[in-house]
N, C-alpha and C positions, 0 to 999 in steps of 0.2 A: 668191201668196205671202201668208202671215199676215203681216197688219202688225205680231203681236206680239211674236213668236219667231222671225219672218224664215223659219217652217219652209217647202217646196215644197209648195202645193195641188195641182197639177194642171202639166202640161207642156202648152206652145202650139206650134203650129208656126209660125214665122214665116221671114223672110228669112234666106240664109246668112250666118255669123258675127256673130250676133248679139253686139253690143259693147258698148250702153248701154242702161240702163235710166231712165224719168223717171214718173211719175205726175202728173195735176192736181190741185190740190190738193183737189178734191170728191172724189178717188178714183174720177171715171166715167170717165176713161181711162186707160189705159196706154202708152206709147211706148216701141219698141224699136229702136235703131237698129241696121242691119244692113248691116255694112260688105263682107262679099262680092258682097252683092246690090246694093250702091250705094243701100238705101232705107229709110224708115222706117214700120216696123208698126204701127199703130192698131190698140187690143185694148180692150175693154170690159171695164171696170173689175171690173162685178158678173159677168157672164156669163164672162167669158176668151174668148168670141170675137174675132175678127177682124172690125174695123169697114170700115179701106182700110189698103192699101200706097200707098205713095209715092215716087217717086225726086226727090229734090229737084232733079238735074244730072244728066245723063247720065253726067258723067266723072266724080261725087262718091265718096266712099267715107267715109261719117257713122262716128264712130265713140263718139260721145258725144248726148245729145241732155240738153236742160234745159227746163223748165215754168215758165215766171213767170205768176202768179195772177192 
């Protein structure tokens, strides 16, 4: 995503239903939390790759996720 105009760079694939969005504040990652799949995608800031997936709970379903610096 352009940080300036919010316009779509590029689509990622990540975990099903995908529901929140967070960034660190250096912009080298990205976090997506993905509440079908019960977990949260790690994506690389500059590249859009895919760092790790994560289930935080087997029974969870994240639907938000937040970044403190």
């Amino acid at each position: 995503m352009n940080g300036q105009n919010q316009a779509a760079i590029a689509t990622v694939a990540v975990g099903k239903g995908p529901t929140g969005i967070a960034c660190s504040s250096d912009g080298t990652k990205v976090f997506v939390a993905c509440t079908g799949s019960g977990s949260v995608t790690i994506l690389d800031g500059k590249s859009g790759g895919v760092l790790n997936s994560t289930s935080p709970n087997p029974n969870s379903t994240p639907w938000g996720v937040a970044v403190c610096p």
